[in-house]
FIBA-700025 format. One line per field, with one value per residue: residue in one letter; chain; x, y, z of N, C-alpha, C in turn. Coordinates in steps of 0.1 Angstrom, whole numbers, plus 5000, padded with zeros to 4 digits. Example, Ala and Ser with C-alpha at 12.3 -4.5 7.8 and 13.67 -1.06 7.14 Angstrom:
% FIBA-700025
code	c(A; S)
unit	c(A; A)
n_x	c(5132; 5128)
n_y	c(4943; 4978)
n_z	c(5078; 5071)
ca_x	c(5123; 5137)
ca_y	c(4955; 4989)
ca_z	c(5078; 5071)
c_x	c(5132; 5129)
c_y	c(4967; 5000)
c_z	c(5078; 5079)
***
This chain:
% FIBA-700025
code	c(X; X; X; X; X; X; X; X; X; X; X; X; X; X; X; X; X; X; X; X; X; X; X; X; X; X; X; X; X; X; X; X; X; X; X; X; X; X; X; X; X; X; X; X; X; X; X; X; X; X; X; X; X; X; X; X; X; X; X; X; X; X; X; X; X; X; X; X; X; X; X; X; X; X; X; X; X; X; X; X)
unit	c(A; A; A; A; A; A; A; A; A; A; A; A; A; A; A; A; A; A; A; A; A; A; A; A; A; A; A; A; A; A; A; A; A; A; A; A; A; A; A; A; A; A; A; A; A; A; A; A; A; A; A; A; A; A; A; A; A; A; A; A; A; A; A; A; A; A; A; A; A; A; A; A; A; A; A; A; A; A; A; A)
n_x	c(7693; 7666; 7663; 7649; 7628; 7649; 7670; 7678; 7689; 7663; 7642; 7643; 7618; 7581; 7566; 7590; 7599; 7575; 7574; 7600; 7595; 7573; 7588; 7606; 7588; 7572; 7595; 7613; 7636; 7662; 7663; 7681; 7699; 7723; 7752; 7761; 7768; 7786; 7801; 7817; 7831; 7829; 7825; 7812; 7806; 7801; 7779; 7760; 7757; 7747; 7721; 7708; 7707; 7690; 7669; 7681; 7690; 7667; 7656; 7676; 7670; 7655; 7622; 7613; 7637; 7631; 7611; 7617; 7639; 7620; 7604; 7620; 7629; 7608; 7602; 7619; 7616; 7587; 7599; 7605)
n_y	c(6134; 6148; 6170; 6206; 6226; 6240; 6227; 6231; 6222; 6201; 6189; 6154; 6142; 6153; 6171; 6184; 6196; 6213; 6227; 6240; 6252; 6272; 6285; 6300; 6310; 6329; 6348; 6344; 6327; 6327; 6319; 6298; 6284; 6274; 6266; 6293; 6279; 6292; 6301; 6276; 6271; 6272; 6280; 6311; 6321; 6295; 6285; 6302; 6293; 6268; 6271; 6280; 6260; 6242; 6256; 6273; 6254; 6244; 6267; 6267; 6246; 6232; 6228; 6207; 6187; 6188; 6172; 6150; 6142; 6139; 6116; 6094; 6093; 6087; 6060; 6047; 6049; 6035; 6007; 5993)
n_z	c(9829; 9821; 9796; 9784; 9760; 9747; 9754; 9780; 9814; 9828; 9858; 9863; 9878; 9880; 9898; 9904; 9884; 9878; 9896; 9892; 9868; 9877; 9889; 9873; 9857; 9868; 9878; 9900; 9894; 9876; 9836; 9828; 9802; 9794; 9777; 9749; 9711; 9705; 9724; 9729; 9715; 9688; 9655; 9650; 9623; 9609; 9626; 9621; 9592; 9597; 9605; 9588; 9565; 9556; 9547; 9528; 9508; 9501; 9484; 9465; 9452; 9419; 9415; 9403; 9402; 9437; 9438; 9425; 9446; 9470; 9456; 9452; 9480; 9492; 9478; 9492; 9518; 9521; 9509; 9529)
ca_x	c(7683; 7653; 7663; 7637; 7628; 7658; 7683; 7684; 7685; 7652; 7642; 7632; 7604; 7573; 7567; 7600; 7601; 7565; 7575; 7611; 7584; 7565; 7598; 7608; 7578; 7575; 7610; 7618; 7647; 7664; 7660; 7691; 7701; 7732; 7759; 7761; 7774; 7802; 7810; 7818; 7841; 7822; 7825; 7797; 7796; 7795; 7767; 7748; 7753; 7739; 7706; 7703; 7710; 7676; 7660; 7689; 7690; 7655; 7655; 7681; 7666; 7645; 7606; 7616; 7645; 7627; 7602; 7629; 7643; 7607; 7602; 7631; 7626; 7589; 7604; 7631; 7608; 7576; 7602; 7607)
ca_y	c(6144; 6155; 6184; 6214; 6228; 6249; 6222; 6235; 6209; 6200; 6178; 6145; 6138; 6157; 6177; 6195; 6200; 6218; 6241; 6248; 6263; 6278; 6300; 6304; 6322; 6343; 6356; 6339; 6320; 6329; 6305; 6295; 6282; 6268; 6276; 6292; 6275; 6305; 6301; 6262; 6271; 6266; 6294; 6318; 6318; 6282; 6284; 6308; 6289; 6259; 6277; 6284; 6255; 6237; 6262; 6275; 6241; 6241; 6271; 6265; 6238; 6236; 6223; 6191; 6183; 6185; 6159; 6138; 6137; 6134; 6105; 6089; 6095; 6079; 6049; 6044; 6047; 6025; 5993; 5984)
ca_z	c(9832; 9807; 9788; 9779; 9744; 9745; 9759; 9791; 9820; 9840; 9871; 9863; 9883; 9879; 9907; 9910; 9869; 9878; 9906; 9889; 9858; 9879; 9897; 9859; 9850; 9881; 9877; 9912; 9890; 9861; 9829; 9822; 9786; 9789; 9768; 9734; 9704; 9705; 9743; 9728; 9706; 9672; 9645; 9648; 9607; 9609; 9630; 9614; 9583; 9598; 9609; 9570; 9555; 9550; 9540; 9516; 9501; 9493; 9478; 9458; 9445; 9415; 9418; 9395; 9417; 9448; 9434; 9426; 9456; 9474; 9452; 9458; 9497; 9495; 9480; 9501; 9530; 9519; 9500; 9540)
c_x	c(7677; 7661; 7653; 7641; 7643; 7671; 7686; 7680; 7670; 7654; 7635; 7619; 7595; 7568; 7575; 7598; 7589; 7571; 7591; 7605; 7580; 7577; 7603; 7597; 7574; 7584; 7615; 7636; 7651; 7665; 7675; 7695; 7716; 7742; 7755; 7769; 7791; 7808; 7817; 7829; 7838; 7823; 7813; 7791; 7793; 7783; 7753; 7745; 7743; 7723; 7700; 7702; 7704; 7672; 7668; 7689; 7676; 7650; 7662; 7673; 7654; 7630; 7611; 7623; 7640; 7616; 7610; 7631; 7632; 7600; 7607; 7627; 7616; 7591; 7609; 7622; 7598; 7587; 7607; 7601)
c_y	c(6149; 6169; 6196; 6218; 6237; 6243; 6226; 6220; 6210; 6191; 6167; 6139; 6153; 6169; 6187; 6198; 6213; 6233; 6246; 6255; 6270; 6292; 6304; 6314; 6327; 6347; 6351; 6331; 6320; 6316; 6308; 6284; 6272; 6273; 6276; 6280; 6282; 6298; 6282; 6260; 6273; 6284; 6298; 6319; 6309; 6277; 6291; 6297; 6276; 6257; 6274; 6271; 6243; 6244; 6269; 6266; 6242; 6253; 6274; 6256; 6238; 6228; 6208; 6186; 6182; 6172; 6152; 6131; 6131; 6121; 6094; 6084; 6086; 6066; 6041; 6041; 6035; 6011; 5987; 5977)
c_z	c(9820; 9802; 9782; 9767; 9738; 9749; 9771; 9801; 9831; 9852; 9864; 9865; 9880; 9882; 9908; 9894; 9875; 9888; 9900; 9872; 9862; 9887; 9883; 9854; 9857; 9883; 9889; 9908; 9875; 9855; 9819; 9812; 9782; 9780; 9755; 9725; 9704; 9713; 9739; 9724; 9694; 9667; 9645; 9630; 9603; 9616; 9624; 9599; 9585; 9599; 9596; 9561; 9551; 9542; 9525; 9507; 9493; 9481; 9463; 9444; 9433; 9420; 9414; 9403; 9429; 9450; 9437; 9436; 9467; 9470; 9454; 9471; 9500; 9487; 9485; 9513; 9534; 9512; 9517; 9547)
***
């Protein structure tokens, strides 16, 4: 079954995906999400850290290094 932007589950076909949006955004049906990462078991500071840990990374990183690695990357990509 399709999944929405948030991981929740939709209707396959078309039609019913359309009208189970359209009772979602007329409040007719709450938009349910599925479980948290918590309710899973997973460490909430492990989760948070995960949120972070692009953007931590990068800023960590200096300018020169991020080349590098960008360089790197864009060879790796284009020698296939």
């Amino acid at each position: 079954m399709p999944r929405g932007p948030k991981g929740e589950r939709r209707p396959a076909d078309v039609i019913s995906n359309a009208v189970k949006v359209m009772r979602i955004a007329t409040g007719q049906e709450p938009e349910d999400y599925g479980p948290s990462p918590e309710s899973e078991g997973k460490d909430p500071a492990a989760v948070a850290l995960g949120r972070k840990g692009g953007r931590a990374r990068a800023e960590a990183l200096s300018k020169k290094r991020r080349k590098e690695i960008a360089r790197k990357a864009a060879k790796e990509r284009w020698s296939r």
